[in-house]
C-alpha positions in Angstrom: -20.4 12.4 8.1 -20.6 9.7 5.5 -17.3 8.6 4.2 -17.1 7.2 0.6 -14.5 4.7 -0.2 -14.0 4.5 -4.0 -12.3 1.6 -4.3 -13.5 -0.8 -6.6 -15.9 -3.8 -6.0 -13.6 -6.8 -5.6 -16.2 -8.9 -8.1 -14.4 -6.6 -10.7 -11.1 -7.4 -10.2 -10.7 -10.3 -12.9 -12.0 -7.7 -15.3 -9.7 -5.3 -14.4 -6.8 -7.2 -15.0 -7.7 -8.4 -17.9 -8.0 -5.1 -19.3 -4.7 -4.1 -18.0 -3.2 -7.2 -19.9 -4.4 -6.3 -23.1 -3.3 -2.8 -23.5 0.1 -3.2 -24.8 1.0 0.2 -24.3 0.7 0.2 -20.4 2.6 -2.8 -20.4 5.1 -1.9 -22.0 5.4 1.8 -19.9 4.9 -0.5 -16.4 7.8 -2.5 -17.7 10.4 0.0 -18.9 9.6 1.8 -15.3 10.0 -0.9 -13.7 13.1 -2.3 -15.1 14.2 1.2 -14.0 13.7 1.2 -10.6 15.3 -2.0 -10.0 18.4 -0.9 -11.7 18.1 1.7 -9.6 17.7 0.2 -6.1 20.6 -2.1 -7.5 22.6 0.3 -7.7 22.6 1.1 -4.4 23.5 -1.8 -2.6 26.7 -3.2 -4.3 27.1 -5.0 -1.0 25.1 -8.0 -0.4 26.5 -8.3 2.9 26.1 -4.5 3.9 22.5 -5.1 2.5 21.6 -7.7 4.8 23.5 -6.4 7.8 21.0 -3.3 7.2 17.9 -5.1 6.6 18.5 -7.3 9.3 19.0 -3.7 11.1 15.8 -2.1 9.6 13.5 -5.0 10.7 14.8 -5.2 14.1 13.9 -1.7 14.5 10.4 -2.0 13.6 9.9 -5.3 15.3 10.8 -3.4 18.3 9.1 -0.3 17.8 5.9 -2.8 17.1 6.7 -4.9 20.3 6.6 -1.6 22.4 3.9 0.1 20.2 1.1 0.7 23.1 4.3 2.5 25.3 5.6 4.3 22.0 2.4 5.9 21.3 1.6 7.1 24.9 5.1 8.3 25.1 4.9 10.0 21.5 1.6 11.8 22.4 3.1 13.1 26.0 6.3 14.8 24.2 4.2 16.0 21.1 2.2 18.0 23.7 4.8 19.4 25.0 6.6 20.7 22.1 3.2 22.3 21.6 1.5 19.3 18.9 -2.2 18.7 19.4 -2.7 15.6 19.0 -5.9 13.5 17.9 -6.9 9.9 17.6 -8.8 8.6 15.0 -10.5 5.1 14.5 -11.1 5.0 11.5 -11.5 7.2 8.3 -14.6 8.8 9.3 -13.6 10.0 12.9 -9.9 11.2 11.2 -11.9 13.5 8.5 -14.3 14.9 11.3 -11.2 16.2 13.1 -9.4 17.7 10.3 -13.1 18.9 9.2 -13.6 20.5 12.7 -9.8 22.3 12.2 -10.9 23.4 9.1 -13.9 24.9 10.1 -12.4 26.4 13.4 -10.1 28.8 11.4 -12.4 29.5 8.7 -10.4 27.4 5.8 -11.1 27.6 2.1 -8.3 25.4 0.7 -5.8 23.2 2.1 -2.5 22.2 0.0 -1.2 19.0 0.7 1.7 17.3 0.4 2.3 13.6 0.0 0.1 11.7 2.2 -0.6 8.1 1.5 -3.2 7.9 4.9 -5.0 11.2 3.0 -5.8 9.0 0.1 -6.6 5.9 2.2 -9.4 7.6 4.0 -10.8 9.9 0.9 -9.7 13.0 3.1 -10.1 15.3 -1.1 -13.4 13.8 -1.3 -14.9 14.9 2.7 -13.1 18.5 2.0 -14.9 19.1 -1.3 -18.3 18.4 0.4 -17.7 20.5 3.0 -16.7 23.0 0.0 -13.1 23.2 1.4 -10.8 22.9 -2.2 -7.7 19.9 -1.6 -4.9 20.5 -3.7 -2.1 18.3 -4.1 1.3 19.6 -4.5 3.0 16.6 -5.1 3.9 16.4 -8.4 2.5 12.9 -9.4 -0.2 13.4 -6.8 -1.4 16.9 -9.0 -1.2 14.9 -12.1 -3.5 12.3 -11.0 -5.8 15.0 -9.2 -5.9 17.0 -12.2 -7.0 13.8 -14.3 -9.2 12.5 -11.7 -8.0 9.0 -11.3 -6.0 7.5 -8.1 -2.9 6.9 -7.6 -1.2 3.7 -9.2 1.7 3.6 -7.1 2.6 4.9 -3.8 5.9 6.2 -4.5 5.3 7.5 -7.9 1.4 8.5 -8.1 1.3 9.2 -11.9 3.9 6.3 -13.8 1.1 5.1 -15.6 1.1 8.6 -17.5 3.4 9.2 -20.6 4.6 11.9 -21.0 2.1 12.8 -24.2 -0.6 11.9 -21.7 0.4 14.8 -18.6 1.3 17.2 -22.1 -2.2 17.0 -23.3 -3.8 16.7 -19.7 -2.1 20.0 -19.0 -3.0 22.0 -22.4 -6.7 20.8 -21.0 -6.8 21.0 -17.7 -4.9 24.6 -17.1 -5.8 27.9 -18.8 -2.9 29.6 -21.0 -1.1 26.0 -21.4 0.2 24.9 -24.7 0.9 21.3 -25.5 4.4 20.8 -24.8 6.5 16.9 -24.1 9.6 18.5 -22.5 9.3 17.2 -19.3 11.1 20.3 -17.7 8.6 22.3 -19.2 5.8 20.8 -18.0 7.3 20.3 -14.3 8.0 23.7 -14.7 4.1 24.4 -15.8 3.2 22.3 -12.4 5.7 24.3 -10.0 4.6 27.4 -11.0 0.7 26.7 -11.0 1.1 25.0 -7.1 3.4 27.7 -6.0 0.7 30.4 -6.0 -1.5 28.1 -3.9 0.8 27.6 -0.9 0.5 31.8 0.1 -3.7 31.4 -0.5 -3.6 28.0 1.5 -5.2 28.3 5.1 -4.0 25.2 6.2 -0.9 22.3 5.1 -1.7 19.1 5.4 1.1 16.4 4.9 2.1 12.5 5.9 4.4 11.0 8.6 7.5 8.5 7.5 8.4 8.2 10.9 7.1 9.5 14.4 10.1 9.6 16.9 8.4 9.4 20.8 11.8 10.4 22.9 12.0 13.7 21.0 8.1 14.4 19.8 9.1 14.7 16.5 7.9 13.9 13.0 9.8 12.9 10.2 9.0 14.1 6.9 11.0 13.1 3.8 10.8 14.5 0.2 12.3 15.5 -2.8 10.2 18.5 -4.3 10.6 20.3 -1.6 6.5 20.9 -1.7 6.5 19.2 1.8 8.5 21.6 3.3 6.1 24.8 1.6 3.0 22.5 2.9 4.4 22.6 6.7 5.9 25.9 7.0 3.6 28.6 4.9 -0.1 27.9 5.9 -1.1 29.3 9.6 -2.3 25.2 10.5 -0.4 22.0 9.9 -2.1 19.1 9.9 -0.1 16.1 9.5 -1.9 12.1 9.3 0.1 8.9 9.8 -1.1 5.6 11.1 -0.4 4.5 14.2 2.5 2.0 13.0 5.1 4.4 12.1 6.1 5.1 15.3 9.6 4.7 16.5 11.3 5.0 19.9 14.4 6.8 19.3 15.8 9.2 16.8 18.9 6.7 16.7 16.1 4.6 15.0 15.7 6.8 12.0 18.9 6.9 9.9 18.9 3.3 9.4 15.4 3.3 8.4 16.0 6.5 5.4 18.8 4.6 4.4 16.6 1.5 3.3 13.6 3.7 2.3 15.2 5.9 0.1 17.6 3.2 -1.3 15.0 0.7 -1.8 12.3 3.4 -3.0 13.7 5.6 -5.6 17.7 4.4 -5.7 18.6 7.6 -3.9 21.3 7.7 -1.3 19.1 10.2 0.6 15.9 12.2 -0.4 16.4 16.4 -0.9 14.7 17.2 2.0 14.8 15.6 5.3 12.1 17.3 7.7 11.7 17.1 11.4 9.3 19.1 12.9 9.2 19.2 16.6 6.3 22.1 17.2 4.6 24.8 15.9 6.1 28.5 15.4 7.9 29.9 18.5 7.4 33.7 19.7 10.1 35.7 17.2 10.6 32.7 15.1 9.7 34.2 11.3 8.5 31.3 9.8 6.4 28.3 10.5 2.4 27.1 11.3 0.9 29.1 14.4 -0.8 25.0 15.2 0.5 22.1 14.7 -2.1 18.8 15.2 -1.1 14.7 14.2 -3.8 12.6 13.3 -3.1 9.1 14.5 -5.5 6.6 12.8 -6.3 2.9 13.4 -8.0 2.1 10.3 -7.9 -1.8 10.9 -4.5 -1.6 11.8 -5.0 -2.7 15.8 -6.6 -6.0 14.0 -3.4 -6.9 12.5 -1.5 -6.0 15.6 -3.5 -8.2 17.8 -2.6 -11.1 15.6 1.1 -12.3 15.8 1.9 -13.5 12.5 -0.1 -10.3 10.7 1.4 -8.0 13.1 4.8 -8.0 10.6 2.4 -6.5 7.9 2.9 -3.1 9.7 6.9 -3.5 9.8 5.9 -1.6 5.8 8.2 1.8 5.7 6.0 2.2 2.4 9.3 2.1 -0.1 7.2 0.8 -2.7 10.4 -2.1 -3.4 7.7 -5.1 -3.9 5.9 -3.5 -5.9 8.6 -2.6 -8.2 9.6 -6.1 -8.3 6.2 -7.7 -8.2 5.9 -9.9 -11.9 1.7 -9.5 -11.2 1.9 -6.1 -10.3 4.3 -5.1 -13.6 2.0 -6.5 -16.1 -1.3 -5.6 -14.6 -0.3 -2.0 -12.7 -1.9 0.0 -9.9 -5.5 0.5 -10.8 -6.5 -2.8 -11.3 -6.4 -3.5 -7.8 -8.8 -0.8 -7.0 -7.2 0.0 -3.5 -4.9 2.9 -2.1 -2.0 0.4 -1.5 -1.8 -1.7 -4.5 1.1 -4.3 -5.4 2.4 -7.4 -2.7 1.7 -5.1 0.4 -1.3 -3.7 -0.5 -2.7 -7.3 -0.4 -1.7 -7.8 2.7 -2.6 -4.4 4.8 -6.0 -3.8 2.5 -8.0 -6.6 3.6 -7.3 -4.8 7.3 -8.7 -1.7 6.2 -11.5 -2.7 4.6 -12.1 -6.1 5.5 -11.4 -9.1 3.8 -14.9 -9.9 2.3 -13.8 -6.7 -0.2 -10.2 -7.3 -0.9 -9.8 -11.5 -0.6 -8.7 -11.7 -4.7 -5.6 -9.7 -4.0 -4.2 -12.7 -1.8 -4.6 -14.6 -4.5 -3.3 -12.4 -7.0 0.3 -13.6 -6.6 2.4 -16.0 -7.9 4.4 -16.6 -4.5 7.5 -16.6 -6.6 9.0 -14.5 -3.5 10.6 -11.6 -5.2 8.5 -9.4 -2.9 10.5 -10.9 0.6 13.5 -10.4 -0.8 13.9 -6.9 -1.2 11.4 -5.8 1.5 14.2 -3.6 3.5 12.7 -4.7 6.5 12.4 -8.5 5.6 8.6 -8.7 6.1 7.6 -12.4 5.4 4.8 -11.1 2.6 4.6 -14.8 1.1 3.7 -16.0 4.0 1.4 -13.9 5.2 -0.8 -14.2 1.3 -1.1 -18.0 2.1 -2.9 -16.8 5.6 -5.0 -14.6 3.9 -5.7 -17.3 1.7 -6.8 -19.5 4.4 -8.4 -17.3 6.2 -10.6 -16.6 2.8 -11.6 -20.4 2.7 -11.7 -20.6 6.2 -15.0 -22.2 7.9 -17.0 -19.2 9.8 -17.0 -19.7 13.4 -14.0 -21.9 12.9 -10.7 -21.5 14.9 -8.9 -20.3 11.6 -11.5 -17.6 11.1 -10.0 -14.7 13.3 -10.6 -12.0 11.0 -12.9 -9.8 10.0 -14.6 -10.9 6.5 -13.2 -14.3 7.1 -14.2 -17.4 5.2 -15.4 -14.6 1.9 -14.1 -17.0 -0.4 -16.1 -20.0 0.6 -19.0 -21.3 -1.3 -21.2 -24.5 -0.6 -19.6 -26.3 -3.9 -16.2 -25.6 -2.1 -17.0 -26.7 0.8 -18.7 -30.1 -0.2 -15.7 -30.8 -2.6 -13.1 -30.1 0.3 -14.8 -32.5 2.1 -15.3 -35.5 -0.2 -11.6 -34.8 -0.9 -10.9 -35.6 2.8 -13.4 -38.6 3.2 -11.4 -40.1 0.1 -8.2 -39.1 1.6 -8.4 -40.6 5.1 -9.8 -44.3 4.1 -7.5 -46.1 2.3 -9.6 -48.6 1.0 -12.0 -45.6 -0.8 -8.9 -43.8 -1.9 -7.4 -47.2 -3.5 -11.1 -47.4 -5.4 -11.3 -43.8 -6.2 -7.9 -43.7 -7.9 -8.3 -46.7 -9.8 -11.4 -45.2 -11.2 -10.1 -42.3 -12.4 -7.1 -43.6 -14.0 -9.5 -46.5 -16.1 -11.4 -43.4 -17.1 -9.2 -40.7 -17.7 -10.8 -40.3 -21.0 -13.8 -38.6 -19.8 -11.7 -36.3 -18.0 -13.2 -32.6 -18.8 -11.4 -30.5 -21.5 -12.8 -27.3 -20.0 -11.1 -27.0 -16.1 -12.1 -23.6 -15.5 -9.5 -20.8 -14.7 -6.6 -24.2 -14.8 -7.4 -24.2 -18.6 -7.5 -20.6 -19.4 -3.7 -21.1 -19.5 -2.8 -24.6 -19.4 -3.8 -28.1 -21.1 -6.5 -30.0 -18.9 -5.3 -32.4 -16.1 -5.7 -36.1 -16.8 -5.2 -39.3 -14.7 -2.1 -41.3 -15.5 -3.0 -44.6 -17.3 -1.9 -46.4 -14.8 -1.4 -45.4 -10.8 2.1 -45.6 -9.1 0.6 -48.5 -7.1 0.1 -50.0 -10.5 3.6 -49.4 -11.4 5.1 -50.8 -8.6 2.9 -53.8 -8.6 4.3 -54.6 -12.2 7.8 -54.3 -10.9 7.6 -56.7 -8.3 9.6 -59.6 -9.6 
């Protein structure tokens, strides 16, 4: 099977943003929802000390569960089997739609509803059903809208906050027969509720996302607030749920910590309206539930950041979607412009995993490293940090000891390279460095007025008249 990746090509990037910045409109509906959401999260943590006591909390939990991860996921797959949970392991995108193709095929499927699943999205699972002519419907609200309109999602709490309301009103009077144009939002979520509901009887299988895999109890936890997750799992014959292999955890003592911060940091909830944990398919003279439950657990890149020490805190992510919402970069330019599934702070960190860094180098430097990002990750991942390794490891030298990753060294160019080196020549002789300075302060008039991107938003840089050595000289008495 070939997989297709529709993210965009990284040489479009500048483009994109600068498209973004000049439609006032989206800025304007990025910033009001924004605003929002931090309000929100604020809201929930009056105490700064209770905040940090549970951060602190959060991230030892995950450093833990990371620490232990090969153990965790041995231990998870033995108690998954025998609550009755087939479980697969994928690679990579590819392998992961081939099993949930071979599912599919096995019981004769013709649609699957699906609930939110970030992984689904990563690995184009809509776009290897419809091939197969299997029909993916999303019952996620945002996730429908953004299905219906044929876009991606922008954010990976909230799918569709890039739409106005005007914009789902008239995608809906399109889009769905019998539909009048309406802008009360209760109508229209009522429009989407009772178009998806019909769909969950028809479905032949559910497929959904993991927040958290316990391994002591073989059960997966499923959080939601639509209560579309629940239909996805229970009502179709087959459940299939997808998570990566990070979102393990060891004990079910683990979790409550961890929906604290996630809901509280994602949408400024307390808790979510559904909590799910699902520990096996339907038991004889149980009434309800899937005959087969199967977990996907898919690599994806993620084993490369694991090996590495430093990038192994990128999977400590409970996908909240908190730097995002305080990101200045990602507020002004949105989702789409990034042009992958996880956009924002962390998406510039775990993309270049996924799909190497060659493709997704621009996002590390699509930051401002003002830090906003670190300080309300709820489980303190150093996301700073781990940009300016990316960065390096975009200019890096190929072959080089910094090089470790794959698409390593993207970023360099022979221009780079040669002025990176003259720089150091100058820089370690101090008799060349004395020369070269005094040059370019006696003829800082010649100094270019056009400084490439420095100048698109700044005046040019231009030697001091005079050099600090000068001014010291002239102080001596």
């Amino acid at each position: 099977m070939s997989q297709v990746i529709s993210f965009h090509p990284v040489e479009a990037f500048r483009e994109r943003s600068r498209t973004a910045l000049n439609d006032p409109g989206q800025r304007k509906n990025f910033r009001g929802a924004m605003d929002f959401l931090q309000a929100k999260r604020s809201s929930q943590f009056p105490d700064h000390e209770e905040l940090q006591s549970l951060r602190e909390l959060g991230a030892r939990i995950r450093r833990y569960s990371l620490a232990h991860l090969p153990r965790l996921l041995e231990q998870l797959e033995a108690n998954l089997s025998a609550n009755g949970i087939q479980v697969h392991w994928a690679q990579n995108g590819d392998e992961a739609n081939a099993i949930a193709l071979a599912i599919a095929k096995r019981v004769q499927a013709r649609r699957v509803i699906k609930g939110k699943s970030m992984v689904s999205e990563e690995i184009e699972f809509n776009h290897a059903m419809r091939e197969a002519g299997i029909e993916a419907l999303e019952s996620d609200m945002g996730e429908y809208i953004v299905q219906l309109a044929d876009e991606k999602p922008s954010h990976i709490i909230m799918p569709a906050i890039h739409k106005t309301k005007q914009q789902i009103a008239e995608l809906f009077a399109q889009k769905i027969p019998g539909v009048e144009y309406t802008e009360d939002v209760d109508a229209l979520i009522q429009i989407g509720r009772r178009e998806l509901r019909r769909k969950f009887a028809d479905a032949d299988i559910g497929l959904s996302g993991v927040n958290f895999a316990v391994a002591e109890t073989g059960s997966l936890c499923l959080i939601e607030n639509e209560g579309n997750g629940r239909m996805c799992t229970t009502v179709p014959r087959v459940h299939i749920a997808m998570t990566g292999i990070e979102k393990v955890v060891e004990k079910l003592e683990h979790v409550p910590p961890l929906l604290s911060l996630l809901t509280r940091s994602a949408t400024g909830q307390s808790i979510t309206t559904y909590v799910n944990l699902i520990s096996g398919p339907r038991k004889p003279g149980e009434l309800d539930g899937p005959q087969e439950v199967h977990l996907i657990l898919l690599d994806n890149g993620r084993t490369q950041a694991y090996a590495d020490e430093q990038l192994r805190a990128t999977l400590q992510c409970i996908r909240c979607g908190a730097c995002m919402n305080h990101c200045p970069v990602y507020a002004r330019i949105g989702g789409h412009a990034y042009g992958t599934t996880y956009p924002g702070p962390i998406g510039a960190i775990i993309s270049p995993h996924m799909l190497g860094l060659e493709s997704t180098y621009p996002l590390a430097f699509a930051s401002t490293l003002c830090g906003a990002c670190a300080e309300v990750c709820p489980v303190k991942i150093p996301i700073p940090d781990l940009l300016v390794r990316l960065r390096n490891e975009a200019q890096a030298r190929p072959g080089s000891a910094e090089a470790t990753l794959r698409g390593s060294g993207a970023a360099r160019t022979a221009l780079i390279s040669v002025i990176w080196r003259f720089w150091a020549l100058i820089y370690s002789r101090l008799g060349l460095y004395r020369l070269t300075s005094w040059f370019l302060s006696r003829g800082r008039a010649l100094s270019p007025t056009e400084q490439g991107a420095w100048t698109r938003s700044r005046t040019p840089l231009i030697p001091a008249p005079k050099r600090l050595r000068d001014l010291l000289q002239e102080r001596k008495p």
